[in-house]
C-alpha positions as CSV (number, residue, x, y, z in Angstrom):
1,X,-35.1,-29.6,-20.2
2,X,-33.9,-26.1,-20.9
3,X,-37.7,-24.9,-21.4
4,X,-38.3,-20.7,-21.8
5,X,-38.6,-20.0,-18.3
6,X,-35.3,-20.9,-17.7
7,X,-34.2,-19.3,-20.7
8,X,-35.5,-16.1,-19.9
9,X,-34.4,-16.4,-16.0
10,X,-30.8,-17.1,-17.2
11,X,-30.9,-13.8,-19.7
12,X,-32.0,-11.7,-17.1
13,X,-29.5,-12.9,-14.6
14,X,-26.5,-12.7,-17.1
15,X,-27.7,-9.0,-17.7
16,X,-27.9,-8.2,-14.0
17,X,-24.4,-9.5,-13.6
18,X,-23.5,-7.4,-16.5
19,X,-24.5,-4.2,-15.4
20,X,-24.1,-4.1,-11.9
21,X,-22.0,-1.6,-10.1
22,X,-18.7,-3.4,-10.2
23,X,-18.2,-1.2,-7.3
24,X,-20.9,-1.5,-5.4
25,X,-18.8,-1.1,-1.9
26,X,-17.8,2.4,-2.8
27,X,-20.5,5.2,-1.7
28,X,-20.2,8.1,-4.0
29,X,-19.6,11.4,-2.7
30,X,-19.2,15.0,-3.8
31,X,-15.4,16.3,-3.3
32,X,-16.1,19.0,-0.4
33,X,-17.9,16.4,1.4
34,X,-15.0,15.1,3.3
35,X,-17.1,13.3,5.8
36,X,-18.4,10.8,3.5
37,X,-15.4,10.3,1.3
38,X,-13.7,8.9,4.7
39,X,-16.4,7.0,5.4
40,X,-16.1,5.5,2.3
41,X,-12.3,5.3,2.0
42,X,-12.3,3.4,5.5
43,X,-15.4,1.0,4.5
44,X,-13.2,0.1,1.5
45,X,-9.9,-0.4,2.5
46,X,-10.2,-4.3,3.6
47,X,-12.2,-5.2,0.8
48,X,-9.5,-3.8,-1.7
49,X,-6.8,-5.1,-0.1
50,X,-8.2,-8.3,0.0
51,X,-8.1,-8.3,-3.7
52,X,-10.7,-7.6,-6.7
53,X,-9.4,-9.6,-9.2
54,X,-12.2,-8.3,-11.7
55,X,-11.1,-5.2,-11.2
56,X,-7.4,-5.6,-12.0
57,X,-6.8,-4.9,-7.9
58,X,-4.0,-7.9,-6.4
59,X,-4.3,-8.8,-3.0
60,X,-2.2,-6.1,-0.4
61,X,-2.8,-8.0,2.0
62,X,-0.4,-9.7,2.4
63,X,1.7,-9.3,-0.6
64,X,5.2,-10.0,-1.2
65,X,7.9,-7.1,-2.3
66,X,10.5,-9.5,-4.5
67,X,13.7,-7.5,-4.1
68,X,14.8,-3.9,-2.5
69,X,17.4,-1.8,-2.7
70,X,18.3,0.2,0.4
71,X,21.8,1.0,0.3
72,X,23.0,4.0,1.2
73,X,26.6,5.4,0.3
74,X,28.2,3.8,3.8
75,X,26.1,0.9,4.0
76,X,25.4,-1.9,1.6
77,X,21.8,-3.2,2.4
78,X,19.8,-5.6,-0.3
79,X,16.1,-7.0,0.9
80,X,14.5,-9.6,-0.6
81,X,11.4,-11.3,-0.3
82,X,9.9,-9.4,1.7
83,X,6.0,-10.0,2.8
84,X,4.3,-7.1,3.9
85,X,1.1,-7.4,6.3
86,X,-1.4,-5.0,8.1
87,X,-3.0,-3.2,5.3
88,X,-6.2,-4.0,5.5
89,X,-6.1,-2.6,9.0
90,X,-4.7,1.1,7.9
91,X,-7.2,3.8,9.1
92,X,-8.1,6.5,6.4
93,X,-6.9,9.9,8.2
94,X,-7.5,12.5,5.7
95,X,-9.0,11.9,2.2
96,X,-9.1,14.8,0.1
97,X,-10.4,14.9,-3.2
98,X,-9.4,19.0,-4.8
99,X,-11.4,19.4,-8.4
100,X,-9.9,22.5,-9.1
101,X,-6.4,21.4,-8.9
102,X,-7.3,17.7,-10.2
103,X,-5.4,16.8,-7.0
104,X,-6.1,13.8,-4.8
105,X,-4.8,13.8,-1.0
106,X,-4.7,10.6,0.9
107,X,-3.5,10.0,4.6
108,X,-3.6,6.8,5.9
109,X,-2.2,5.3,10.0
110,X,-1.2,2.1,9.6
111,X,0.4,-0.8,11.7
112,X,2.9,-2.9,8.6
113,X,4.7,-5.8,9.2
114,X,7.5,-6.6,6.7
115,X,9.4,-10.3,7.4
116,X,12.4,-11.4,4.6
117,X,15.8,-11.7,4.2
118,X,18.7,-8.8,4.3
119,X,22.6,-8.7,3.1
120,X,24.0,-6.1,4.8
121,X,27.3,-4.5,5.5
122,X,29.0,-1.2,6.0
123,X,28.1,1.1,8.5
124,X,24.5,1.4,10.0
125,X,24.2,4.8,12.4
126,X,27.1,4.7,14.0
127,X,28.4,1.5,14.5
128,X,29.7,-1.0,11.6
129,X,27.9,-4.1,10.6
130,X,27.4,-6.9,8.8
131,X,25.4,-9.9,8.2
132,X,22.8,-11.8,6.6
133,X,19.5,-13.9,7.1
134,X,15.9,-13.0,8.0
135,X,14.9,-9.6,9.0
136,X,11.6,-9.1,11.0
137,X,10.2,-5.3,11.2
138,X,7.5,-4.1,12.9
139,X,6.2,-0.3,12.2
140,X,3.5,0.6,14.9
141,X,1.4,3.8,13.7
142,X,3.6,4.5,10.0
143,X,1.3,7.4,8.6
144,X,1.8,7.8,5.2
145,X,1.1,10.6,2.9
146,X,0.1,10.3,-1.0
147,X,-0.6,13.3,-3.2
148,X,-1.6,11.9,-6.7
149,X,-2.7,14.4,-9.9
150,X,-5.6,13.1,-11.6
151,X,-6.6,13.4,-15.0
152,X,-10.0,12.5,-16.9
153,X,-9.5,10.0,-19.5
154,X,-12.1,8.0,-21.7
155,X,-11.6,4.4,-21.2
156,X,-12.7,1.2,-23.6
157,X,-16.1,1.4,-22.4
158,X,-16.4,4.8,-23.3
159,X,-17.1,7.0,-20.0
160,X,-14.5,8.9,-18.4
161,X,-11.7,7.0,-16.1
162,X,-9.4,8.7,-13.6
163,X,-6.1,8.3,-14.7
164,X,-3.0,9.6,-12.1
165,X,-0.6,11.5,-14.0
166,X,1.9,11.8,-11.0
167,X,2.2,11.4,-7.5
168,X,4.4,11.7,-4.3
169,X,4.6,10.6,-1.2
170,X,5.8,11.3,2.5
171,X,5.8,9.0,5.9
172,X,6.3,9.3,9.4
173,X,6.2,7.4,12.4
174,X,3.9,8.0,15.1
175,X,5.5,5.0,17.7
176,X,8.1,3.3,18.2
177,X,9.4,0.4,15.6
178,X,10.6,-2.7,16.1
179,X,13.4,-3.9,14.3
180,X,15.7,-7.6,14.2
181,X,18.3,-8.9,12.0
182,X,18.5,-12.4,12.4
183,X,22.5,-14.1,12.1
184,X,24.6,-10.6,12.3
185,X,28.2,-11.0,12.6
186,X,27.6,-14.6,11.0
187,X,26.1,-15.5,14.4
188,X,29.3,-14.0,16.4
189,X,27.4,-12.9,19.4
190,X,30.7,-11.3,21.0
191,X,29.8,-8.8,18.0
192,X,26.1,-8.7,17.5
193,X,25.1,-8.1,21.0
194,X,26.2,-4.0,20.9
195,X,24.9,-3.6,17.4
196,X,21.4,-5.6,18.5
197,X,21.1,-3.2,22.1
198,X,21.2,0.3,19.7
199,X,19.1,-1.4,17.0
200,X,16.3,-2.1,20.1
201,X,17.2,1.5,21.2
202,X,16.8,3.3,17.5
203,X,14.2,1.7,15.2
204,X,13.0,4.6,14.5
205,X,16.1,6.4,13.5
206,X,16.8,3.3,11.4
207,X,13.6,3.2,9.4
208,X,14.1,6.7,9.0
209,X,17.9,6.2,7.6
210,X,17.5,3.1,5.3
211,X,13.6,2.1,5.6
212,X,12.4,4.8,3.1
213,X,13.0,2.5,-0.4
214,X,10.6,0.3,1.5
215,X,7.9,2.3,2.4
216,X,8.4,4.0,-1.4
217,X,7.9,0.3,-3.0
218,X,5.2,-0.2,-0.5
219,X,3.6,3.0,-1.2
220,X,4.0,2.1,-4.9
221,X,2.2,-1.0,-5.3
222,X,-1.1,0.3,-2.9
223,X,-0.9,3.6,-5.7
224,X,-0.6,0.9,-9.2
225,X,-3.2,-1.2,-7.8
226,X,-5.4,2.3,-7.2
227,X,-4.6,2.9,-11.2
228,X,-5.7,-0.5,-12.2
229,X,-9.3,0.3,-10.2
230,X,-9.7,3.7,-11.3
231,X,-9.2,2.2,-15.2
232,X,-11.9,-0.4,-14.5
233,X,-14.4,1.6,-12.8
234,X,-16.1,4.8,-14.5
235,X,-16.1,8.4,-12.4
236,X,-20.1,8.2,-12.4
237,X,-19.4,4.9,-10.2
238,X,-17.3,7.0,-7.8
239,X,-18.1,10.2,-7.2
240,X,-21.1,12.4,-7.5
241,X,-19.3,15.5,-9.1
């Protein structure tokens, strides 16, 4: 029988629900405190890229990139579905929140995986190419840079959001990638084995020529997703100034 006790237990509990910190694993920091914003950017890195559906964040971890283009004017070079792992595991380097210039500065080290399929041909380096199949890339320490303008902006629930007006980015890579194409040449391994020996030589000078569009649409998703949980979750829940 749904007697007053239970009536009265089940109000209570639907009004905790409602009013709890829908971002409870976030500690709240002061912006020159950049100690404890780390802290707290680190601590939450897994659990966002795991996914806070209630928060409008999708899983990073892994996600899937649909299609890419990388061409450049002497190579033809389409990716497409392309499954990106490691996120969960970047390590927060710098995190710099600047109130005067509404300016947000993020640094992250990160080992990514990205697996697909690539249509290639043209010229890659030095050396012509062609082919297509799976591709299989490995970037070992990838830092990536994000500098994001924030804005204050009152949301639905009427307390004020951060909203990112613009923001760039920048990478690098601290060690050594690891790159494969899978079926170049059409399997012809009279040609693939010179192109495969400078592709194992020069990962990095590869990701560097043609792997930018990925890291950008990589880069991209992490900073939508970002949006999304700054629009569900009020400043007062995230900072302390």
């Amino acid at each position: 029988m749904f007697n007053k006790f239970t009536f009265v237990t089940s109000f209570f509990t639907i009004l905790y629900v409602t009013n709890a910190d829908p971002a409870s694993f976030i500690t709240k920091c002061k912006s020159d405190d950049t100690k404890c914003t780390k802290e707290s950017t680190q601590k939450a890195i897994p659990i966002f890229a795991d996914g806070i559906t209630e928060l409008g964040v999708e899983p990073l971890d892994p996600f899937v990139l649909k299609k890419i283009d990388a061409s450049t004017p002497v190579l033809k070079f389409m990716l497409s579905d392309m499954t990106i792992t490691g996120l969960k595991n970047c390590q927060a380097k710098k995190i710099q929140r600047n109130v005067a210039n509404s300016e947000l500065i993020v640094k992250t080290l990160c080992d990514v995986d990205a697996d697909g399929h690539y249509d290639m041909s043209g010229q890659l380096i030095i050396l012509p190419i062609e082919g297509n199949g799976k591709i299989h890339v490995k970037l070992r320490k990838l830092q990536m840079v994000v500098v994001a303008e924030l804005f204050d902006k009152e949301g639905t629930d009427g307390k004020k959001h951060w909203e990112i007006k613009h923001w760039k980015h920048s990478f690098d890579l601290k060690d050594k990638a690891g790159l494969e194409f899978e079926n170049l040449f059409n399997g012809n391994e009279a040609l693939a084995g010179a192109v495969r020996e400078l592709i194992a030589s020069s990962g990095n000078e590869i990701i560097t020529e043609v792997g930018a569009p990925v890291i950008k649409a990589i880069t991209e998703k992490i900073v939508q997703n970002v949006q999304n949980f700054f629009r569900a979750v009020p400043i007062e829940d995230l900072a302390l100034d």
